[in-house]
Legacy VTK file of the C-alpha trace (Angstrom):
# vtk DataFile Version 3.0
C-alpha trace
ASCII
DATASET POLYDATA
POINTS 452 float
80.941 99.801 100.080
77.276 99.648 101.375
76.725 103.437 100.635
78.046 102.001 96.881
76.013 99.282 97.159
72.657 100.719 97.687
72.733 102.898 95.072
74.201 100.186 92.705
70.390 98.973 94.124
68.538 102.055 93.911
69.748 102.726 90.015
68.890 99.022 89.109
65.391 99.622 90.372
65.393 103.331 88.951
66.438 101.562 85.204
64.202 98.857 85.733
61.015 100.355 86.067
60.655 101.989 82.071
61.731 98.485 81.271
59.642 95.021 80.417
58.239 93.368 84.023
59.398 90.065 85.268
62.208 88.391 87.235
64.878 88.818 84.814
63.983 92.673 83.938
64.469 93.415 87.438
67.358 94.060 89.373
66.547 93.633 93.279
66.734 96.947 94.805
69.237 97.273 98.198
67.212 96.609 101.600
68.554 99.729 103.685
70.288 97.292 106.093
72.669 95.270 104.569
75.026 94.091 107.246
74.467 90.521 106.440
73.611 90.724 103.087
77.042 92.516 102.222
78.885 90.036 104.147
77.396 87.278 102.290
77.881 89.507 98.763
81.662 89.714 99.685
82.609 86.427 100.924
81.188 85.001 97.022
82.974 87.997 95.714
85.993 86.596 97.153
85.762 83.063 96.295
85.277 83.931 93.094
88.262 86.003 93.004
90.055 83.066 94.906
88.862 80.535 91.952
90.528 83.037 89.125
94.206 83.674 91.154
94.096 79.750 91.169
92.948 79.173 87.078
95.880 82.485 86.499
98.623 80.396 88.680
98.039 77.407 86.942
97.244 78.534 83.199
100.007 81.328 83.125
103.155 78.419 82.425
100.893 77.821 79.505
100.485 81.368 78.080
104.143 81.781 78.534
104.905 78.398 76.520
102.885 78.957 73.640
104.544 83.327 73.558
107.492 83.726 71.562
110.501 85.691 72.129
110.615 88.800 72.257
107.958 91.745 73.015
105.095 88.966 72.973
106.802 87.306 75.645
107.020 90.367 77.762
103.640 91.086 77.029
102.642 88.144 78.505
104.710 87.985 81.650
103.692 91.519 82.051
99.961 90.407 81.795
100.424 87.603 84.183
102.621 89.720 86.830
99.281 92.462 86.556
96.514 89.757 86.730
98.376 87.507 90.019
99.077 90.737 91.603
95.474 92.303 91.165
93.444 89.328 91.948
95.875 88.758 94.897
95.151 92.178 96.084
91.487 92.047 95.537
91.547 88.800 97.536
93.668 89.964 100.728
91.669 93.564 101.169
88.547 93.184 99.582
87.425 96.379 101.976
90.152 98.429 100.821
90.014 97.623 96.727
86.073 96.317 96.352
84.495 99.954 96.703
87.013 100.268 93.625
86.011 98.064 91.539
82.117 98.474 92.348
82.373 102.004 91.493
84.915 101.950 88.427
83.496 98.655 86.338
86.456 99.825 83.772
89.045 98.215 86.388
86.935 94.859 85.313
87.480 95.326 81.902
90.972 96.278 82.458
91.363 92.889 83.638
89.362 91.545 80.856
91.928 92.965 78.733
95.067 91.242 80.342
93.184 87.725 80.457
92.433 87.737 76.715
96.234 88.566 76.596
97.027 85.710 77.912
94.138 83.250 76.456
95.822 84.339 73.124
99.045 82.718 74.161
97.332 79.919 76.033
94.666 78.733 73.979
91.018 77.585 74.558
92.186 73.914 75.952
94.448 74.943 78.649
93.314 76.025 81.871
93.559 79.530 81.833
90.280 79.292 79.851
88.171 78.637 83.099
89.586 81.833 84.224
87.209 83.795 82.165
84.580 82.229 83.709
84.972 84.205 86.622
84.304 87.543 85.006
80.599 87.092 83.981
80.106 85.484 87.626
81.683 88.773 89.231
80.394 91.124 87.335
76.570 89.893 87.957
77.426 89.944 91.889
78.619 93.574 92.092
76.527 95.283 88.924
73.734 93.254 88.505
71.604 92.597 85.016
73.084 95.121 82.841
76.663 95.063 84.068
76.579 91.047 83.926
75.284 91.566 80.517
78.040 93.882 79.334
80.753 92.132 80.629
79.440 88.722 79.649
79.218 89.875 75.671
82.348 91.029 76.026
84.227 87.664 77.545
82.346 85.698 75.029
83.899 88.241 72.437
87.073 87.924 73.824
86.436 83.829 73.168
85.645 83.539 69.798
88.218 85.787 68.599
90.897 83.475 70.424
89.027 80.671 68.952
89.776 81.992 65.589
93.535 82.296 66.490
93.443 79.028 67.390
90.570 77.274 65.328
93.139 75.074 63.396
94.576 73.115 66.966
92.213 70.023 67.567
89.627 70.416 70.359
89.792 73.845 69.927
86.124 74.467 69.157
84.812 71.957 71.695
86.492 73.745 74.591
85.163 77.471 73.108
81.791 76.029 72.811
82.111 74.403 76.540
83.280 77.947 78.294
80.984 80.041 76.305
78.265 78.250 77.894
80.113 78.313 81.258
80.143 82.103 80.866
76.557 82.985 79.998
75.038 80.267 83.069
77.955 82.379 85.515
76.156 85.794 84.454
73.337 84.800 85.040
74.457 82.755 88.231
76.195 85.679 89.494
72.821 87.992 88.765
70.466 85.341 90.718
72.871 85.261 93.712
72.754 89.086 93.794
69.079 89.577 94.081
68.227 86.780 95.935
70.397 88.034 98.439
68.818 91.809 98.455
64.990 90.192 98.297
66.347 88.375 101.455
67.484 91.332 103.106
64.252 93.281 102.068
61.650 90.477 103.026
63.892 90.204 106.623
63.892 94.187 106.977
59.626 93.766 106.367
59.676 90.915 108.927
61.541 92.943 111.664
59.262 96.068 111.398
56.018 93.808 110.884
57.578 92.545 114.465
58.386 95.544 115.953
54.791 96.950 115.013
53.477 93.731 116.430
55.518 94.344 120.153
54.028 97.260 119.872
50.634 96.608 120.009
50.982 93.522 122.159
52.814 95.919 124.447
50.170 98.695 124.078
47.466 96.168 124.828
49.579 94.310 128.063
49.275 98.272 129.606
45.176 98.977 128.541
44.582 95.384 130.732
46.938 95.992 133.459
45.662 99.769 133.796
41.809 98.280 133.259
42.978 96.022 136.576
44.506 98.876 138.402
41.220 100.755 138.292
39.413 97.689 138.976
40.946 96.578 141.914
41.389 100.385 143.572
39.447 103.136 142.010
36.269 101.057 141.406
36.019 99.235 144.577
36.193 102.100 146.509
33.843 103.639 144.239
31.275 101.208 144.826
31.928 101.825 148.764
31.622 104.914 148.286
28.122 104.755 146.352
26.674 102.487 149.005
27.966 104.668 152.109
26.111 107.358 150.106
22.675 105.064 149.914
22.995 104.302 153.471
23.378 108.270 154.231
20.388 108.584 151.889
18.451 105.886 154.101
19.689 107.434 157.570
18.565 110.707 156.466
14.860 109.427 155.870
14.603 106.994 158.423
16.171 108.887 161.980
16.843 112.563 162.812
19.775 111.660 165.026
22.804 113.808 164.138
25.430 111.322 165.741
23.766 108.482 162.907
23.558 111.281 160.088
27.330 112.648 161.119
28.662 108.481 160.976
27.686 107.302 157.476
28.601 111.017 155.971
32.361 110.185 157.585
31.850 106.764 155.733
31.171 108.544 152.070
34.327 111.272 153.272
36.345 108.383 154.282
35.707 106.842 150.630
35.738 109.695 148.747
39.762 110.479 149.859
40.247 107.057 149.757
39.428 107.289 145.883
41.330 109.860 145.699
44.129 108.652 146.877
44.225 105.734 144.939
43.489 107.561 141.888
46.470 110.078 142.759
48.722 107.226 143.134
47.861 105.376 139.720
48.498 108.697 138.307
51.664 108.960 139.753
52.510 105.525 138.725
51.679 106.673 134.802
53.756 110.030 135.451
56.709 108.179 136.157
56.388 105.464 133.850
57.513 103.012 136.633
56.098 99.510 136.873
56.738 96.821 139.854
59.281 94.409 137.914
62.370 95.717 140.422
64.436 93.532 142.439
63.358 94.546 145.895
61.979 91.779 147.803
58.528 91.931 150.294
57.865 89.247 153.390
55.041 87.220 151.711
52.830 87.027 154.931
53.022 90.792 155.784
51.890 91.937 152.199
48.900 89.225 152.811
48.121 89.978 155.769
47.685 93.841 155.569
45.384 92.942 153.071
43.278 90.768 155.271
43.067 93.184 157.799
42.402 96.257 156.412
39.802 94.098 154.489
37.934 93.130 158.031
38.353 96.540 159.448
36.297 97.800 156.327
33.473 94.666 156.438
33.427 93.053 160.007
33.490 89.834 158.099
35.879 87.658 159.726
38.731 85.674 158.090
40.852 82.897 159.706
44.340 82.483 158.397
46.425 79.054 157.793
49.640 79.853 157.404
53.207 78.078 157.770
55.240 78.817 160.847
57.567 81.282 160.706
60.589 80.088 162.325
61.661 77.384 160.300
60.335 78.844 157.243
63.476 79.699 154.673
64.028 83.289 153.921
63.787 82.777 150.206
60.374 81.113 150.614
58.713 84.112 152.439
60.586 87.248 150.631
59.224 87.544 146.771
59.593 90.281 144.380
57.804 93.444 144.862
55.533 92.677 141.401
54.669 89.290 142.430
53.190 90.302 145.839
51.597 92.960 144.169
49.483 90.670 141.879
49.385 87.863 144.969
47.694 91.027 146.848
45.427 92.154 144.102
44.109 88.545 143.443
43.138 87.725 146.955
41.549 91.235 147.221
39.357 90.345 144.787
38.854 87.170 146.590
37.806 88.637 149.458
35.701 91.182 147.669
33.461 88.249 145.892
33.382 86.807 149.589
31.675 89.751 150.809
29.349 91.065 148.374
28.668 88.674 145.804
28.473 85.114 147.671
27.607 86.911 151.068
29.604 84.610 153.093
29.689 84.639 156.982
33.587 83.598 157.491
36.525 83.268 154.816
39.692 81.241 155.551
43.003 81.997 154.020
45.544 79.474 153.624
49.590 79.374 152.321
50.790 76.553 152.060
54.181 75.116 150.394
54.377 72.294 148.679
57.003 70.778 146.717
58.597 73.830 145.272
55.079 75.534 144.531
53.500 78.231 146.214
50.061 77.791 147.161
47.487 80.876 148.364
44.111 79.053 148.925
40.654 81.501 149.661
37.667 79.412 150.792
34.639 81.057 152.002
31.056 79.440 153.148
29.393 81.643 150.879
26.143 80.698 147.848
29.329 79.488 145.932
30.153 80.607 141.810
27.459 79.894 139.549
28.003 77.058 137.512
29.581 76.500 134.818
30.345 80.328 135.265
34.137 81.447 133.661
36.104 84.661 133.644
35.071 85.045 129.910
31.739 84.636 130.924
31.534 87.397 133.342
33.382 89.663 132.079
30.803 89.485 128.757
28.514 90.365 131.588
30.020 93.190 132.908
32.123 91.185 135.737
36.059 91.711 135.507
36.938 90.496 138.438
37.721 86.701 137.478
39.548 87.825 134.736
41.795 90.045 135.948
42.207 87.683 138.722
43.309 85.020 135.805
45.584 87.484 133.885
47.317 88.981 136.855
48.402 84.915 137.870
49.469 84.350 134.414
51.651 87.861 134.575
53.560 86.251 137.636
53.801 82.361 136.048
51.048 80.988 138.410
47.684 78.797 137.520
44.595 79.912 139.154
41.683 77.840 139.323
37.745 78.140 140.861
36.008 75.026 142.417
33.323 74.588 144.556
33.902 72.254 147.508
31.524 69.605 148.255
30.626 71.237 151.514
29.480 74.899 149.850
30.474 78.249 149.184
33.901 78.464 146.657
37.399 77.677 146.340
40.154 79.685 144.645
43.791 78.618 144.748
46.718 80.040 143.318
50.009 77.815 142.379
53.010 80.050 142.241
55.872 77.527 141.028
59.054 79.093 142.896
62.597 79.085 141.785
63.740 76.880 144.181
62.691 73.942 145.991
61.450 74.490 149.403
60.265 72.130 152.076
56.650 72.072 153.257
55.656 72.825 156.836
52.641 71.970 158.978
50.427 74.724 159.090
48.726 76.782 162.056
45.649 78.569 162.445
45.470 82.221 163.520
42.402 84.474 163.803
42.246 87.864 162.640
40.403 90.118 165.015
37.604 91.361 162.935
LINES 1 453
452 0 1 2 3 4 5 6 7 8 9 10 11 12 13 14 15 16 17 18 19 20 21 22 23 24 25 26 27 28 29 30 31 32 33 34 35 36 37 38 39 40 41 42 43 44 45 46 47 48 49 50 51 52 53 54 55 56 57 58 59 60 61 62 63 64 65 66 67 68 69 70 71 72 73 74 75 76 77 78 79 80 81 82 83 84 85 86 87 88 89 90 91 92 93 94 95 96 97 98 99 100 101 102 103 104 105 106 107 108 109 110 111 112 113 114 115 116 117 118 119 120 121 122 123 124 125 126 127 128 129 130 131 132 133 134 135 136 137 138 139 140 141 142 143 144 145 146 147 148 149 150 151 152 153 154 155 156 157 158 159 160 161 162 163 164 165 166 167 168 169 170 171 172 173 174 175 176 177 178 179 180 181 182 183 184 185 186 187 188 189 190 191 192 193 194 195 196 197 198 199 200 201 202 203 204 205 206 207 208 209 210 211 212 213 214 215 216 217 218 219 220 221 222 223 224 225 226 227 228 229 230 231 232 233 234 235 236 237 238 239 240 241 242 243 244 245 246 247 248 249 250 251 252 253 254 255 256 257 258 259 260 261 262 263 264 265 266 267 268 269 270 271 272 273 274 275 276 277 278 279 280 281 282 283 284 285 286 287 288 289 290 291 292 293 294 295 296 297 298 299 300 301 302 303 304 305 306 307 308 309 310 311 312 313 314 315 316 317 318 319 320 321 322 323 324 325 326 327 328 329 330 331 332 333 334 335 336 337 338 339 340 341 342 343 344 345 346 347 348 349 350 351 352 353 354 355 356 357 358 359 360 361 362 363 364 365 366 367 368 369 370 371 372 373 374 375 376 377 378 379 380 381 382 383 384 385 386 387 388 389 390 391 392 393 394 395 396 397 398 399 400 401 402 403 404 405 406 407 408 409 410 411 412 413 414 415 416 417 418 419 420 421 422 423 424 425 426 427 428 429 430 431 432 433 434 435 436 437 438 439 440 441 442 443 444 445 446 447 448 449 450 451
């Protein structure tokens, strides 16, 4: 029935479009998905069906009182016996008999036919006259404005010639005038329902792509900033090592003629230059595979930190102190994490450390974990010049700075707040507050130095 449906649609459109503009010249053309739209089309469908077995049940005694004996008596009960049995039908396997009826509209006027049969019989004041209601009201569900239309001139045919069979019975003209104006508002009811159901279905169908586009770009954009912070954090730090192990070749070269000097700071710009490599093979990779860091493996918390501490004072001599919770007691859940969120715990106090070094030009850096009520908390203080102020990760990265902000956007990937203070005794603060999913108990922390 959708296939029937949608061209039912598509020829309304087709007809409509030679034809006069405006809401009632049109009939709503069929979105392309119409799962709930044809649901909702065949549950009225099949109340209205419902409503005309009930008016036939109830009006039929009254056709068959008013026949006489005789062939117009048999005419009637055979009219009743075919308008029960297909309205019953319709109503019990509306998937089996509706295609029918959508695609041969004569089966409606068939049953037209054996109603005014029985209206003859019955008159315009009993209740089988509500019955014919139900016509107009079907017919502008399944065929829209020009089937409603049809079928609608013809019940209101139908009508006035029974009125003028029975024009001479009191109340008579009352009750014709009262269903003729039942029938013309259920056409057009019928009509209204149809189309306002299939501009529904059409203005949904719009919504869904507009919000699949939308994904789209929000999901194309999500990958340009986390690839722009991959580079950041790897290729372009080492970079700038690299470019300054160069200068200081450059330097050596002009200032001493020693080989062993010269042959040190060119291992420095080798030792960068695979390093970039590397890095830049592995974010390749990364790409080639389409794989991200969103698995459920789990990392110890304190290792991934603390590789990134040291391999941090190998590469400046600067020294950093750690604060950390002791292990022991510590609850497995509370030092494992997924592999993502150490990666962008990692990546943020890299960049901490980074700033430390060659922006604040600090002389020691202290590292702190702490937990606290449920919340993670990864704390980088150095004794650095301290942030400008007033200075925000908007602001630098207008100057050419993306370090605060993809600090900022790699805590909000992972559910975390991130904020920069500067203590009252100098230099700067950053702290990360990882909320985790279940309470944990705080421990007292230690101090540990990392050699240097």
């Amino acid at each position: 029935m959708t296939g029937d449906l949608r061209r039912a649609g598509s020829n309304g459109r087709s007809r409509s479009r030679g034809g006069p503009s405006g809401y009632l010249a049109d009939d709503a053309p069929a979105p392309a998905s119409l799962r709930l739209q044809l649901n909702a089309l065949q549950s009225l469908c099949r109340q209205t069906i419902a409503v005309r077995l009930a008016a036939l049940a109830i009006g039929t005694p009254f056709a068959m009182a008013g026949a006489t004996d005789g062939a117009p008596r048999y005419a009637v009960l055979t009219a009743a016996v075919l308008g029960i049995m297909g309205s019953y039908a319709m109503l019990r396997d509306w998937d089996r008999f509706g295609p029918r009826l959508l695609a041969h509209p004569t089966l409606m006027a068939l049953d037209l036919v054996l109603g005014a049969v029985l209206l003859l019989t019955a008159s315009p004041a009993s209740p089988l006259a509500y019955a014919t209601v139900c016509t107009p009201l079907l017919a502008g569900l399944l065929y829209g404005w020009r089937g409603s239309g049809i079928f609608t001139g013809l019940q209101l045919t139908v009508l006035l010639t029974v009125y003028r069979a029975w024009e001479h019975r009191p109340g008579a003209g009352t009750n014709t005038v009262l269903i003729l104006g039942f029938c013309v508002g259920a056409g057009v009811i019928g009509v209204t329902l149809r189309n306002l159901l299939f501009r529904f279905g059409t203005a949904t169908e719009a919504l869904s792509e507009a919000t699949s586009r939308l994904a789209v770009a929000e999901a194309v954009e999500s990958e340009r900033a986390r690839l722009a912070r991959e580079l950041h954090d790897s290729v372009a730090k080492t970079l700038h090592g690299l470019a300054l192990a160069a200068d200081a070749l450059s330097a050596s070269a002009d200032r001493s003629a020693d080989p062993r000097v010269l042959q040190g700071h060119a291992e420095l710009v080798a030792s960068a230059a695979r390093r970039a490599a590397a890095e830049s093979r592995d974010l390749l990779s990364d790409l080639r595979r389409h794989t991200d860091l969103t698995g459920d493996s789990c990392t110890d918390l304190l290792a991934g930190l603390s590789s990134v501490t040291e391999d941090f004072a190998a590469r400046t001599n600067l020294p950093v102190r750690w604060k950390t919770p002791e292990p022991k007691p510590e609850p497995v859940a509370a030092r494992t994490h997924p592999t993502e969120r150490i990666h962008h715990l990692q990546a943020i106090l890299s960049e901490a450390l980074e700033n430390a070094h060659r922006h604040a030009r600090a002389t020691e850096v202290v590292v702190e974990v702490r937990l606290l009520a449920g919340t993670l908390h990864l704390t980088v203080t150095d004794d650095g010049v301290g942030l400008p102020p007033g200075l925000t990760p908007d602001a630098a990265a207008r100057a050419g700075h993306f370090g605060l902000l993809g600090m900022r956007e790699r805590a909000a990937t992972i559910g975390a707040s991130l904020t920069f203070t500067r203590p009252p005794t100098g230099g700067s603060l950053i702290r990360v507050c990882l909320p985790l999913p279940s309470p944990t108990t705080p421990h007292a922390p230690r101090e540990e130095a990392a050699h240097a």
